[in-house]
Structures are given as structure tokens and as C-alpha cells.
C-alpha positions in Angstrom: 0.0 0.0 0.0 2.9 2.2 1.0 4.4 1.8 -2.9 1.0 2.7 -4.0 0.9 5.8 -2.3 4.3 6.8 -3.1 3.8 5.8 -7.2 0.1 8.2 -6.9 2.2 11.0 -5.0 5.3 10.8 -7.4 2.4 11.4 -10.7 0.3 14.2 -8.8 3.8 16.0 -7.9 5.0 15.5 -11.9 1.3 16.9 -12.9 1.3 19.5 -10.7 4.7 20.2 -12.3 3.9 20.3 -15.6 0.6 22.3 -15.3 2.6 24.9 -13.8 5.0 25.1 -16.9 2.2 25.1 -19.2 0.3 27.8 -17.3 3.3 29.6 -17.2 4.2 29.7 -21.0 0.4 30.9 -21.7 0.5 33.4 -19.4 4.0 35.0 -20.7 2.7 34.1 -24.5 -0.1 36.4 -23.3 2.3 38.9 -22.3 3.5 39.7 -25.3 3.0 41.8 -28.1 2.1 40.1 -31.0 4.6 40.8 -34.4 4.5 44.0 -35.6 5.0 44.3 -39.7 7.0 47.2 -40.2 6.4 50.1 -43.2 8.5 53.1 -43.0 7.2 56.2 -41.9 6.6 59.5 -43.9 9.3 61.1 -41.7 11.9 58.3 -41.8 11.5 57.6 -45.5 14.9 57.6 -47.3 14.3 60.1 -49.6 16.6 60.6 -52.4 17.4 64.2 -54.0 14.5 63.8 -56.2 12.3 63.1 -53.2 12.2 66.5 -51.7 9.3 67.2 -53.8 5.8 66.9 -51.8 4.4 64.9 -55.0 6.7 62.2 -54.8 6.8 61.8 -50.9 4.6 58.9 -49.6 0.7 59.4 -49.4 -2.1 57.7 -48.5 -5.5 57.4 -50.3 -8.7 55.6 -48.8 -7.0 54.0 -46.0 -3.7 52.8 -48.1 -0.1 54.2 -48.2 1.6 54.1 -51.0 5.1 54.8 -51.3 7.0 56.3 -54.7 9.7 54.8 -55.9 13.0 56.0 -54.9 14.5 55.0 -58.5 12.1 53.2 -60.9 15.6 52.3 -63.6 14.4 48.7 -64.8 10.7 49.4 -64.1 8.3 47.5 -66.2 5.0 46.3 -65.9 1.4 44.4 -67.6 -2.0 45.3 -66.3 -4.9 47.1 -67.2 -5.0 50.8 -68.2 -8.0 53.0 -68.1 -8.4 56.7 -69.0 -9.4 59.6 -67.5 -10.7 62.9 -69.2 -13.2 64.4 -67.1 -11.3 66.7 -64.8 -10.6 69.1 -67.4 -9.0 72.1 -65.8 -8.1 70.4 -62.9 -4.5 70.2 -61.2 -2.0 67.1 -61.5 -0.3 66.1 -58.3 2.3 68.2 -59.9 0.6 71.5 -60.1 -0.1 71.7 -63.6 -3.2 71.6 -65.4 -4.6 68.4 -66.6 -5.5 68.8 -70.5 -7.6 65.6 -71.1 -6.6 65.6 -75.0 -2.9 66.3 -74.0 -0.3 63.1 -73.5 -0.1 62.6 -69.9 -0.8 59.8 -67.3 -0.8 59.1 -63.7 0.6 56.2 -61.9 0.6 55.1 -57.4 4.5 55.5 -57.2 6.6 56.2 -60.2 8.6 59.2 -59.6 7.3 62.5 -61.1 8.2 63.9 -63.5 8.9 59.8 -65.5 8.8 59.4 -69.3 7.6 55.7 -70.3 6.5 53.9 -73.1 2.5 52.5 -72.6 2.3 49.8 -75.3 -1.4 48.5 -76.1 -1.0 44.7 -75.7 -4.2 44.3 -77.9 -3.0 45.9 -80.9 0.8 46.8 -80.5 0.4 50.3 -80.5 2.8 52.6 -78.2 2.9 56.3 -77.1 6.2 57.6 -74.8 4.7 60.0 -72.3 5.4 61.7 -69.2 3.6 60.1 -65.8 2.6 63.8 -64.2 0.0 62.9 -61.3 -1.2 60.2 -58.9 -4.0 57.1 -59.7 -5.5 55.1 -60.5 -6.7 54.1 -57.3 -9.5 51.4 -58.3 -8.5 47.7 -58.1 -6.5 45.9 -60.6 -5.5 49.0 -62.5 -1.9 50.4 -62.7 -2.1 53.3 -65.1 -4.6 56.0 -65.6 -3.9 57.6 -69.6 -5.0 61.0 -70.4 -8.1 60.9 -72.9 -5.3 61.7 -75.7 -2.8 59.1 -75.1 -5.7 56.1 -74.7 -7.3 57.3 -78.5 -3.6 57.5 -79.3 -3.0 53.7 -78.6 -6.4 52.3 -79.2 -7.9 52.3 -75.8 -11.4 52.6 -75.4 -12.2 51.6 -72.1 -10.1 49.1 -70.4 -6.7 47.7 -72.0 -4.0 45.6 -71.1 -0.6 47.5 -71.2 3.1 47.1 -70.7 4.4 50.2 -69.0 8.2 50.5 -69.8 10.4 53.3 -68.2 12.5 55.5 -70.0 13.8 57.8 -67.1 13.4 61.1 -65.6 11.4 63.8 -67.7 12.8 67.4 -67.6 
């Protein structure tokens, strides 16, 4: 009976043990702060020369950062281009004035001023043009053409593009 009682005593005092740990590790796992995921800062941002420039300092729209590029050399990219045309008179996130029939576009975070070539995947046509303001910011679209460069390449609505960059416009 005696070797009973010492086997059942030896077990409670290891379970006793070994709730302890857990309860420990869950309450220090409670404790701490969960993984942050880090984005840098507007005032921390390494910005390059270019960067000084409000237009090309990060932003956010609707809830979203977005941050320019700091050098877009090697940029390219598919997706779908739309056009814009009807805020004629309106300012670029430049300061100039939108023209809807001129040849201009606006892209989240290529540096402005950026010449690049948009090429109509559909039909092949291209137009080099200079990426002057900020957009689109619907879903699934990278490039926003003015009314004159989409009738220039074919675009009538919606087209898939290749968007090549040539380097800084003057």
C-alpha cells in the first residue's frame, strides 16, 4: 500500500509540475506583443534628392499608403489601363493643369516627372509619355492615360498595357 501511495504522489507531484509550466508559458505568451510588420514612416522615408518634392513623398489614399519609388531604372509592368478625361482644368499632383486631350498619365509610385512607353498589348500600338499625377486608385489598375494618349494607342475603355520606363522627364 505504502508503494501505491508513493507511485500516486510521485504522478500528482509531476502533474502539478507540468501544469505549472504550461500555465506559465500561456500566461508569458499572453504577455507579449504580438509581431508588428514594419512600413516606413513618412518622416523616416529615405528620400533621395528627387524626393524632396511633396508629389513624390509617400501618401495615402482611402485608408492605403503608398510609397514612390526612390529609382524606378528597370521598371516594367502588364496590367490594365484605363483613361481619365473628365477633370478638365483640374491640377496634377504636380501643379499643372490636366488637358484631357494632351499626353499625360498618372501612376501610385513612379517618380514625377517619369517618361515611359505605354504599349497597347491588344494591338501593339505605343505612345512615350510623361507620368505627371497620382491614380488610379480602383482595383486591378496600374495606369490611368489621359483621354489623348488612350485614343492614341487604341484604348477605349479598359486595355491591357506594358508600361516601360524610359527615365526622368525634364
Amino acid at each position: 500500500m505504502d508503494q501505491q501511495l508513493f507511485l500516486f504522489s510521485r504522478y500528482v507531484k509531476a502533474g502539478c509540475f507540468w501544469a505549472a509550466m504550461l500555465s506559465i508559458s500561456l500566461i508569458t505568451g499572453c504577455a507579449s506583443d504580438p509581431p508588428q510588420l514594419t512600413t516606413p514612416d513618412y518622416k523616416t522615408y529615405p528620400y533621395g534628392y528627387r524626393h524632396q518634392r511633396a508629389y513624390n513623398r509617400p501618401y495615402q489614399v482611402k485608408g492605403v499608403m503608398y510609397y514612390p519609388l526612390l529609382s524606378a531604372d528597370g521598371y516594367s509592368e502588364v496590367g490594365i489601363a484605363s483613361w481619365y478625361g473628365s477633370e478638365s482644368g483640374s491640377k496634377t499632383s504636380m501643379g499643372a493643369h490636366f488637358s484631357p486631350e494632351g499626353v499625360s498619365a498618372a501612376h501610385k509610385t513612379l517618380p514625377l516627372p517619369s517618361k515611359v512607353r505605354v504599349t497597347n498589348l491588344h494591338n501593339g500600338r505605343s505612345i512615350m509619355l510623361v507620368v505627371n499625377d497620382r491614380g488610379p486608385f480602383k482595383h486591378n489598375r496600374i495606369i490611368d492615360l489621359s483621354h489623348g494618349a488612350a485614343k492614341r494607342i487604341g484604348v477605349k475603355s479598359l486595355a491591357k498595357v506594358k508600361i516601360d520606363y524610359l527615365g526622368e522627364a525634364d
